[in-house]
FIZA-366155 format. One record per residue (C-alpha): x, y, z; residue in one letter. Coordinates in steps of 0.02 Angstrom, whole numbers, plus 50000, padded with zeros to 5 digits. Layout:
<recs>
XYZA...
</recs>
This chain:
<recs>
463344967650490X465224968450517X465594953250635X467454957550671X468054953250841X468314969150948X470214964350980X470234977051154X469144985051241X470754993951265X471525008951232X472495029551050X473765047751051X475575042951057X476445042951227X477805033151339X476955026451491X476455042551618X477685040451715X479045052451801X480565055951710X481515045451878X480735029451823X481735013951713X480855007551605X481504990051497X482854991151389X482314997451217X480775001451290X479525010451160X478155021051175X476215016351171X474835019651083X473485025851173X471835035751191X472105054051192X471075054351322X471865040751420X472745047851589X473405030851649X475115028451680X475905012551574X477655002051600X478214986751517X479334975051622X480374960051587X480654952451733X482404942951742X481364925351720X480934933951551X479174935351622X478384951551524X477354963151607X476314980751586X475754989051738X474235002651744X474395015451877X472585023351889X472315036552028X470605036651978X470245016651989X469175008152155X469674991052101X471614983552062X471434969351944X472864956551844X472704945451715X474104930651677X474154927251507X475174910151468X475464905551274X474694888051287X473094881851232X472174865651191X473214864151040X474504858451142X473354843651218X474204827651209X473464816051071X472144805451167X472114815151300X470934828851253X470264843851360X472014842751457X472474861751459X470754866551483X470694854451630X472474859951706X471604876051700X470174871451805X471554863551908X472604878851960X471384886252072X471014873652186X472844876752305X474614879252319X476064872952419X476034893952517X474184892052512X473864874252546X471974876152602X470704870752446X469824886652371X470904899752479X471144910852343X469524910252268X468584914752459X469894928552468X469504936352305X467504934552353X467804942252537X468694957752483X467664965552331X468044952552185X468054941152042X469054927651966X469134916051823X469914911051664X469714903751494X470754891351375X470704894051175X471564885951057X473524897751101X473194904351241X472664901351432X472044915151523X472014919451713X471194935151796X470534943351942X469734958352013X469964965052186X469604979352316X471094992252304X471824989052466X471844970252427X473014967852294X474694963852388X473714948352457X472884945152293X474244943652183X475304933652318X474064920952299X473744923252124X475624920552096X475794904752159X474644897052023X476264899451915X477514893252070X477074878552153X475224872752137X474464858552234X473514844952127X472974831552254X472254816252171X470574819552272X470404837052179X470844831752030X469534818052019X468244830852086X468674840951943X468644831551794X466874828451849X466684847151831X467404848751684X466464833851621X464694844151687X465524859851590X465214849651418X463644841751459X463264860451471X463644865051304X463094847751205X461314853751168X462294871351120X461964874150928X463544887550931X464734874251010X463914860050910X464354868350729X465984875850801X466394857550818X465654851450660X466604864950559X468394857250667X467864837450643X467994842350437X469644848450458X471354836850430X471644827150612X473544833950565X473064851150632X472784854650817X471234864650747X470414847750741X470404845450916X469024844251040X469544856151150X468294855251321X468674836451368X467554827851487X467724813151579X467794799251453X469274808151392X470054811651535X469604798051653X469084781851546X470094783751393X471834790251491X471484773251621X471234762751458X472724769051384X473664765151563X473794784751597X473814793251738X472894806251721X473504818051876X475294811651831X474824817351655X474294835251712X475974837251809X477164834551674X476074845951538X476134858351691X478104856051715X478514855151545X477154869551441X476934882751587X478984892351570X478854912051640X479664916351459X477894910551383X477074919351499X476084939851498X475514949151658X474374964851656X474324971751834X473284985251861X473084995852019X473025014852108X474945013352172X476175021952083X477035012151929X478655011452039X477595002552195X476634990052045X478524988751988X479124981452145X477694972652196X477634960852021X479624959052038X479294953052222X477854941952182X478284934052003X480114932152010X480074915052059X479064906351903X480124895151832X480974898351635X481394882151584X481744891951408X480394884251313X480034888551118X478284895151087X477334887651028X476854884850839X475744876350718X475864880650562X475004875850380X473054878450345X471864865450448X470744862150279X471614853450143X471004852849983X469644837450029X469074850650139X468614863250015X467234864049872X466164857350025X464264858150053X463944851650229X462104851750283X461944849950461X460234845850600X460384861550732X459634859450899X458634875350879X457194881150742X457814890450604X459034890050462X460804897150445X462004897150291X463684899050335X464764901750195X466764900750253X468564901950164X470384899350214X471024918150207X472624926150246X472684931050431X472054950250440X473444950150597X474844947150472X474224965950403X473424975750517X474054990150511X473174988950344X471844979450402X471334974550238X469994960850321X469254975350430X468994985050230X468104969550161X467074963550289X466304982250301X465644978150127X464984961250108X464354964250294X463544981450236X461614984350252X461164998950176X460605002750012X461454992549875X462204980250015X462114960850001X460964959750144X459904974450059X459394964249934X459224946850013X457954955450140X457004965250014X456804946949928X456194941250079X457564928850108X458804934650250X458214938950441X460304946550450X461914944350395X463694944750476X465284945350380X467154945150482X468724935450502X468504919950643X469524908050711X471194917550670X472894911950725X474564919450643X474604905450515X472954901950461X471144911850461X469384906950387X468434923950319X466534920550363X464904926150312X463464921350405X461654924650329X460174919150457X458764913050313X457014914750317X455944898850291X455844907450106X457684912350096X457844891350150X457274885349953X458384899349864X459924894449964X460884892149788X460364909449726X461014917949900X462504910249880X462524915149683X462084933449749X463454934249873X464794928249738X463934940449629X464354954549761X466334947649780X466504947549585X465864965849597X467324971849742X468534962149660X468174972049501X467784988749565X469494993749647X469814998749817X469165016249826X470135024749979X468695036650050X468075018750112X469605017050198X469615034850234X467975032250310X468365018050413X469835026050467X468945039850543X467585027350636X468985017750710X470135033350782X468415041650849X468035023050931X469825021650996X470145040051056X468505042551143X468075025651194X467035023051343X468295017051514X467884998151546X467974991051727X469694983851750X469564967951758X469174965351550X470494979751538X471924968451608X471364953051492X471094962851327X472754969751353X473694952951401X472934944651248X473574957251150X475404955951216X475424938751155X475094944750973X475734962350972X477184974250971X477394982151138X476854999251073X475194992350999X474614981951159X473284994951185X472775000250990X472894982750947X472304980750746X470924993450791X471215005250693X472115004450518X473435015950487X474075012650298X472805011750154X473604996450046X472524992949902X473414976849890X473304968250025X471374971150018X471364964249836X472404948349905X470824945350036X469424947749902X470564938249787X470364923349900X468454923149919X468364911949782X467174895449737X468854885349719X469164889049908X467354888849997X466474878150103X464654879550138X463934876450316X462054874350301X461034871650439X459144867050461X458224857050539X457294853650366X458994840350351X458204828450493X458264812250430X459244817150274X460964815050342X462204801550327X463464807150478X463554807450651X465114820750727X465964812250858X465864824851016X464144832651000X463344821050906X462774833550759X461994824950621X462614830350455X463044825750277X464504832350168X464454832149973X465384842349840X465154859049747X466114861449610X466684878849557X465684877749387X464044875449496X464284890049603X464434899649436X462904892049393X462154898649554X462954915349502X462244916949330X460344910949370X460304922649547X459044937749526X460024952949444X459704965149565X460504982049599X462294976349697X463164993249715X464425000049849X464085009850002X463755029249981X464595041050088X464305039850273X463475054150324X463365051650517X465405050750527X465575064850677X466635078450639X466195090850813X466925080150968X466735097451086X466035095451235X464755106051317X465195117651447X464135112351627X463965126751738X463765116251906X464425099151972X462875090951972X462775071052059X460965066652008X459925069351894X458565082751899X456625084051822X456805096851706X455175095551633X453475088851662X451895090051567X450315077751560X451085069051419X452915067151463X454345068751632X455905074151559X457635067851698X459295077251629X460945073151712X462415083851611X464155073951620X465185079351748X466525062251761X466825057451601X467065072551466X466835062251328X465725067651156X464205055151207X462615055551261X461355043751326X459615045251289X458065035051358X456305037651292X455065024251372X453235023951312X452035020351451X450785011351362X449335000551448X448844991751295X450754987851258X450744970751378X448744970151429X448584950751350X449694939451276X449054942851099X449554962251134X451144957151193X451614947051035X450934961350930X451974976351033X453374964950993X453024962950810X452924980150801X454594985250879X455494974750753X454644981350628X455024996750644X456834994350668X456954984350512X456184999250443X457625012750507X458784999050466X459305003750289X459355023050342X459915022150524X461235008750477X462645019750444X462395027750614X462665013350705X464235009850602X464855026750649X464395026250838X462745031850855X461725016150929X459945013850935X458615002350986X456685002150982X456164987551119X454614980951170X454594982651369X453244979451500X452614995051497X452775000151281X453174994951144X453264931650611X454234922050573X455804926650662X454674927250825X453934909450787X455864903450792X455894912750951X454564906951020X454774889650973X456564888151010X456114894951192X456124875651245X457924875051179X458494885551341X459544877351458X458824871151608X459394884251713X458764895951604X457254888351615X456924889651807X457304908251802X455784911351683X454704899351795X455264910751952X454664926351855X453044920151779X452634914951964X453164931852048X452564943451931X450734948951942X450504952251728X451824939851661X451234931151485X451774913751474X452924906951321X451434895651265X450104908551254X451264919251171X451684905551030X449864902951026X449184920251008X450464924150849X449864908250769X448254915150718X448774935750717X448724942950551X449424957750462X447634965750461X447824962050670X449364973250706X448634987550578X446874988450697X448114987650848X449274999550822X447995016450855X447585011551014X449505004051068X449815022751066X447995031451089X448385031651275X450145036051334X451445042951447X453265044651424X454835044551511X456485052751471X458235051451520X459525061451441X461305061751504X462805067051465X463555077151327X461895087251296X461295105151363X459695107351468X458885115851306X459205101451172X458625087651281X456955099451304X456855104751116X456865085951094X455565079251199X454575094551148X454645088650956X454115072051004X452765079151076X452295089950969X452335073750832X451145064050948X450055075151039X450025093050949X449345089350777X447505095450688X447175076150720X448115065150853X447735047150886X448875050551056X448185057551220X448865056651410X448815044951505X447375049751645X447855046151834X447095028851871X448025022051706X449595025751753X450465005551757X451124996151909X452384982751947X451784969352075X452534956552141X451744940052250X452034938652402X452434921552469X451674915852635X453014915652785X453384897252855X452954889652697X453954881052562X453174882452371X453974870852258X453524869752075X454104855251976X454104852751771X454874842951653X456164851951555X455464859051378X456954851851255X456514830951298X458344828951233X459034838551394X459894826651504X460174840451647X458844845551787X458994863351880X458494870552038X458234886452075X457954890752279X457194906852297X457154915552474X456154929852494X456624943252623X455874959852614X455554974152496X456674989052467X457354995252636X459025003352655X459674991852804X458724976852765X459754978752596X461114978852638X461094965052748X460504954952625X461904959952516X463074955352638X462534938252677X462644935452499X464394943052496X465004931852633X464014915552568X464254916352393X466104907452388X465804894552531X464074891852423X465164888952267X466504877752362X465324865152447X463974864352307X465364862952178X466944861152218X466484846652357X464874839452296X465074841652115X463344844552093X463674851151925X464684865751837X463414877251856X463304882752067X462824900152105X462204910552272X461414925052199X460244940952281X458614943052174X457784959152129X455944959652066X455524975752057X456194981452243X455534964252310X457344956652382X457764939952427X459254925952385X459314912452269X460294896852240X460324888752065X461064874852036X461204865251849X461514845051853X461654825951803X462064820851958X460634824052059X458734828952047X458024845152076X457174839752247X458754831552306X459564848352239X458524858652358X459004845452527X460884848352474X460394868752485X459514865452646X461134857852702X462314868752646X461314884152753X461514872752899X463244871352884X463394889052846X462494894953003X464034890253111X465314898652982X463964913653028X463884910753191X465664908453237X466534922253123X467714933853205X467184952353220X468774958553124X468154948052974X466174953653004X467284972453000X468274968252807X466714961152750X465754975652788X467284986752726X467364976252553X465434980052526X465764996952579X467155000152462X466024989352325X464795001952323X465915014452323X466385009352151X466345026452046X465615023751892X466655019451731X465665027551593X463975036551561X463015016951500X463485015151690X462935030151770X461485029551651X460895014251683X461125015151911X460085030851862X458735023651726X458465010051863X457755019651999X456665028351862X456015014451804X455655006351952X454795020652038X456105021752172X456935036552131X458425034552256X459555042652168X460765042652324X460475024652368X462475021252375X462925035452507X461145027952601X461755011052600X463445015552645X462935024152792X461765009952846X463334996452835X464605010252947X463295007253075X462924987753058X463294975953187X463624957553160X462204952553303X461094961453174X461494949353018X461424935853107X459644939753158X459164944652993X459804926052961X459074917053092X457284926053046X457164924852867X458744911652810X459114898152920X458134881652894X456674882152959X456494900453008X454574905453071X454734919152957X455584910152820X454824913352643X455274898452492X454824896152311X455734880652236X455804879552049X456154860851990X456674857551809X456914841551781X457764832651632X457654818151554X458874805851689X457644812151805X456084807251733X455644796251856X455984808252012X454754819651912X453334807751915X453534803952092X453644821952144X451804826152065X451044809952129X451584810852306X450694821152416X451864837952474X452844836052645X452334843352793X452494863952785X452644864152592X451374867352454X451434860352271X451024872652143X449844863452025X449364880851907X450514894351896X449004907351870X447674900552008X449234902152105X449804922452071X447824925952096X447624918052266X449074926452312X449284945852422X450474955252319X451814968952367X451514987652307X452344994852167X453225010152195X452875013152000X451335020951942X451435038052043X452065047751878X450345057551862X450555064052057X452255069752058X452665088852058X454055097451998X
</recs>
């Protein structure tokens, strides 16, 4: 696979911002790529601090959004004081000399509709937010002053390193941020690259006080001195006019400082040449082996208009016929393979190719790598034939022109990304899509994917005990030694000589993008068929006019999840058979056409071992979610049984199973969108026809009684369950609690009072839990949705305290919260009903999103296909005595009616708490659950609103 970046979600078509001919526009102003489609209105603005800005006028849009892009990233860190950009980051929400109350803007970005956060790389800091419509004055005042005058009291910023220090506990048992590390550590300390970028508080807190730092003092002068308007890129997007958006940024930006500074730069490679001709074997946290195979290349963004990286990862990352992986999986020795530019700045790159090994592939590592060389050798020799580029060409302007809307809020921070890198007039288009075929700037890429430039990442847990190094941040055990040029040749020469060849033509590349005429505005979809075998939904697009179409075809199969061994063999099955359509069906997906075959509920070994196995490698957080679900769900398989059922499964196992996976079945269709009545029909009729209509069919209906349900437990009212366990991965220092509330089951008004106690707890939740305590990084006040059971759940990830001291700090938090309830002001019980109101309002972006509001009801057997209007009409008519009853009966502590399952995960600083918990007897009004299973079968259970497919008329 091709493992390129997507630069933008962004927008292609040639045009000047929509705007009227009266507006101004910055001097030399140029016009901007965009989709043809595209009927936004754009204008760039340079404010007279320098500060650059685009604005998006949408008069289609139900949420305003901004993102503030500022050219400074943890390369900039002060030596020794690492994780200091990332950390002022954190920093800038917390208040501001206009706003001075802690977590202001944050609570007003929750109560009216939205979301905020941000991210620090290695140039770049970035800011965003999302936001009701009518709320983005107040937003981006707010916002704004981030950039102004921010407050950093010495009481928040202790708080916060804590959080930032619970941040990279987070990630230390994280195989991805453990090798990104590894792959930095053996790099020259000269280059930023080499940096540890997160910082925790050794390195903030101990190290700075050692060094006689001060580490707020610190923060304030990287602050005063790195964040300068003229460094600085704002996306604002919103329904106003571009003139309004004009004069609402000039109002509300005008006064960040330019104290002129020079951006940024850091030029020269990170690797040296003691970095190259490496082979570093590495320990991973998880099962499984990966060979990562890496090069200093010139930076694709120094060409792309060419894109000569996007031309030669299409090849080595091929899969079809001929391809690289092609080979290495007929051999039996690669599970996939990814090939694509990574960590790219302007001034240095590394090309990548990353092959996931089979325990087989793991002894003919030196023949893979002799294979892949073999492959270079054969583009470096072959030319650069243009109908590739032709080809690719033609993918990328179909992706760009006709791609899918995305909400706004990853529209703003694409885009502001992009201005950092990018001419004005390619800040949508970005390097998606090359425009000038240069067959030597390709050459110059291949040129450099040489064994005098590589360095070989290998990691397996085979290496345990093998190693001779320790990297300093994660801890990743490792070993480095040479490998000379004349050994890869070696590798080369002695590799199996099998049939490398280049791609053939691509014959799914589209070349009819009409749409289909639709006679009637229809809003939901319609049966349009039924039989004994199938139910055929069809909703034509009447939003979007785009070439797609969405298509759902889910096999109703009892056998498919009737015991964990069936489980594990519907799952074998599924990736079977898409490593079967892989080598044909490839060339779709690289043209547009996606595809999946999944194992669900209801239908359809070695890479599942891994799975399996590396299941205990989930964070604990992770972990309490599946605990929650095995507990609630009537036929849930556990992890264990799973493992243990493929253990002794053979080939001879899934052959006898496979007849009767399908011998009984039912199945249910979704088509949508560019597609007439008639060719959705003709299709479900041809599968049909496949299954059931042949001399001799292993496939018949599904009869009435077989027809498969979705139950959930029902917890007792006035009782607390609490489940404890000791987290799977022994190594995992963090515990997690998850506190699970359950309220009702699908009901229009208890819905949506649910939803907006969530809406107005959620931020105070994250504040006190977070902010305040510092439990941990990880905070959340979430609903929960088990198949139309509702309810509200708190999960919490930490070092600092134990799950059952976790679930007293939730317990006090609600208390808290019930005067906040109690004492709020009816105009702000009104906007938060208005902000849900206007939430659910939301039109959809794109036909996934339709598809999948739609597909859910389906699936679930709800069929509420006007569930929005419902729910909106239930909230015009909601009073704020009526939330705080629904409160007081199934939230507040020690409601009568009050319903609690309390999932403990405890790691290994809380050992001892674990011990204690299953030894002492329960307190008064809970009940320890000793065995998940003795548990779900004692247990009354909600109905399903599934399973009524067989009684259903047209």
């Amino acid at each position: 696979m091709d493992s390129r970046p997507r630069e933008t979600d962004a927008p292609a078509g040639l045009v000047d911002a929509a705007a009227p001919p009266s507006t101004t526009a910055a001097p030399g102003d140029v016009e901007i790529t965009r989709p043809r489609n595209d009927k936004r209105g754009y204008r760039r603005v340079v404010l007279p601090n320098s500060l650059e800005c685009l604005l998006v006028s949408d008069a289609d849009t139900d949420k305003a959004a901004a993102s503030m892009n500022v050219s400074v990233g943890y390369f900039c860190d002060p030596d020794g004081l690492e994780g200091l950009a990332h950390f002022l980051e954190h920093m800038l929400f917390y208040a501001s000399e206009k706003y001075p109350v802690e977590d202001s803007y944050s609570k007003y970005i929750a109560e009216h509709g939205g979301s905020t956060n941000a991210f620090t790389s290695s140039e770049h800091t970035n800011f965003y937010f999302d936001v009701n419509n009518d709320s983005l004055h107040d937003a981006l005042d707010r916002f704004a002053q981030f950039f102004i005058t921010p407050l950093m009291s010495p009481d928040a910023t202790l708080r916060e390193i804590k959080a930032v220090d619970s941040e990279n506990q987070k990630n230390l048992l994280s195989d991805p941020w453990r090798m990104s590390q590894l792959q930095k550590h053996l790099s020259s300390k000269n280059h930023p690259y080499h940096k540890f970028s997160t910082g925790n508080w050794d390195t903030l807190e101990v190290k700075a006080k050692e060094k006689g730092l001060d580490t707020r003092l610190e923060l304030l002068k990287f602050y005063d001195s790195h964040y300068s308007a003229n460094l600085m890129q704002l996306v604002v997007y919103g329904k106003e006019s571009l003139d309004n958006l004009q004069s609402l940024v000039e109002n509300k930006f005008c006064d960040i400082r330019n104290v002129g500074r020079k951006l940024f730069s850091f030029p020269g490679h990170p690797c040296t040449s003691e970095h190259l001709q490496i082979l570093v074997k590495a320990v991973p946290i998880k099962q499984g082996h990966t060979l990562r195979i890496l090069w200093p290349s010139t930076p694709n963004i120094r060409h792309y208009k060419e894109g000569p990286c996007k031309y030669v990862s299409h090849l080595i990352g091929h899969e079809g016929e001929g391809s690289l992986f092609y080979i290495l999986k007929k051999l039996g020795w690669a599970m996939s393979l990814e090939a694509g530019e990574r960590d790219w700045s302007y001034e240095f790159s590394f090309f990548s190719v990353v092959i996931q090994l089979t325990d087989v592939g793991q002894e003919h590592m030196e023949d893979i790598v002799g294979l892949l060389f073999r492959y270079i050798t054969l583009l470096q020799t072959s030319g650069t034939p243009k109908w590739i580029f032709d080809e690719l060409q033609a993918i990328c302007e179909t992706g760009f022109h006709y791609q899918d809307k995305s909400p706004p809020i990853n529209y703003v921070v694409n885009i502001s990304c992009n201005m950092q890198i990018f001419p004005p007039e390619d800040w949508l288009i970005a390097s998606s899509v090359p425009s000038k075929f240069s067959p030597d700037a390709i050459q110059k890429i291949l040129n450099e994917l040489t064994p005098e430039n590589v360095r070989i990442f290998w990691e397996s847990k085979n290496f345990e005990g093998h190693t001779n190094l320790i990297e300093p941040w994660y801890g990743t055990s490792h070993s480095v030694e040479a490998v000379h040029p004349s050994t890869i040749q070696k590798w080369l020469e002695k590799a199996p000589k099998e049939g490398l060849h280049l791609p053939k033509h691509n014959i799914f590349i589209p070349s009819d993008l009409s749409l289909k005429r639709v006679e009637e505005k229809v809003r939901f979809p319609c049966m349009l068929r039924k039989t004994m075998f199938s139910r055929l939904w069809y909703k034509p697009d009447t939003m979007f006019f785009t070439p797609k179409a969405y298509v759902k075809l889910d096999f109703h199969c009892p056998l498919s999840h009737s015991s964990p061994e069936s489980a594990v063999l519907t799952d074998l099955f599924t990736r079977l058979l898409m490593d079967y359509l892989n080598d044909y069906a490839y060339d779709a997906q690289v043209a547009g056409l996606y595809y999946a075959v999944k194992p669900n509920d209801t239908g359809f070994q070695e890479i599942m071992t891994k799975d399996y196995e590396n299941f205990k490698f989930q964070q604990p957080y992770q972990q309490v979610f599946y605990y929650c679900s095995l507990i609630l769900e009537e036929q849930a398989w556990p992890w264990d049984e799973e493992l243990a059922a493929l253990s002794y499964l053979e080939a001879s196992d899934l052959a006898k199973f496979l007849p009767h996976l399908l011998a009984k079945t039912f199945i249910e269709c979704y088509f949508a969108g560019n597609i007439e009545p008639s060719e959705a029909k003709s299709v479900v009729q041809h599968v049909e026809d496949i299954l059931f209509n042949v001399p001799i069919s292993v496939c018949k209906p599904l009869s009435p009684s077989q027809h498969l349900a979705k139950r959930i437990v029902k917890l007792e009212k006035g009782l607390r369950y609490y489940y404890p366990a000791m987290c799977l991965n022994h190594q995992e220092e963090n515990s997690a609690l998850l506190h699970y509330i359950q309220t009702h089951q699908d009901n229009v008004k208890q819905n949506v009072l649910l939803q907006l106690l969530v809406l107005v707890g959620k931020q105070p939740a994250f504040h006190q839990l977070r902010s305040v305590e510092q439990l941990g990084y990880i905070a959340l006040l979430r609903q929960r949705n088990d198949s139309g059971v509702r309810g509200l759940q708190f999960i919490i990830q930490s070092t600092v305290k134990d799950p059952w001291n976790l679930d007293a700090r939730v317990e006090a938090f609600l208390k808290m919260f019930e005067a906040t309830l109690y004492e709020m002001p009816d105009a702000e019980f009104k906007s938060n009903v208005n902000t849900l109101i206007d939430m659910k309002l939301e039109k959809y972006k794109n036909i996934r999103e339709e598809s999948a509001f739609f597909w859910g009801e389906i699936s679930e057997g709800t069929l509420k296909f006007d569930r929005k209007e419902a729910e909106v009409a239930a909230l015009r008519d909601l009073r704020k005595e009526e939330l705080i009853e629904f409160f007081d009966n199934h939230v507040k502590v020690n409601a009568p009616q009050k319903k609690i399952l309390s999932i403990q995960v405890y790691g290994g600083l809380h050992s001892a708490e674990y011990q204690k918990i299953v030894h002492d007897a329960p307190p008064p009004q809970s009940c320890a659950i000793t065995n998940i299973y003795s548990f779900r079968r004692s247990r009354p259970l909600y109905g399903s609103f599934r399973g009524g497919v067989g009684q259903m008329k047209l």
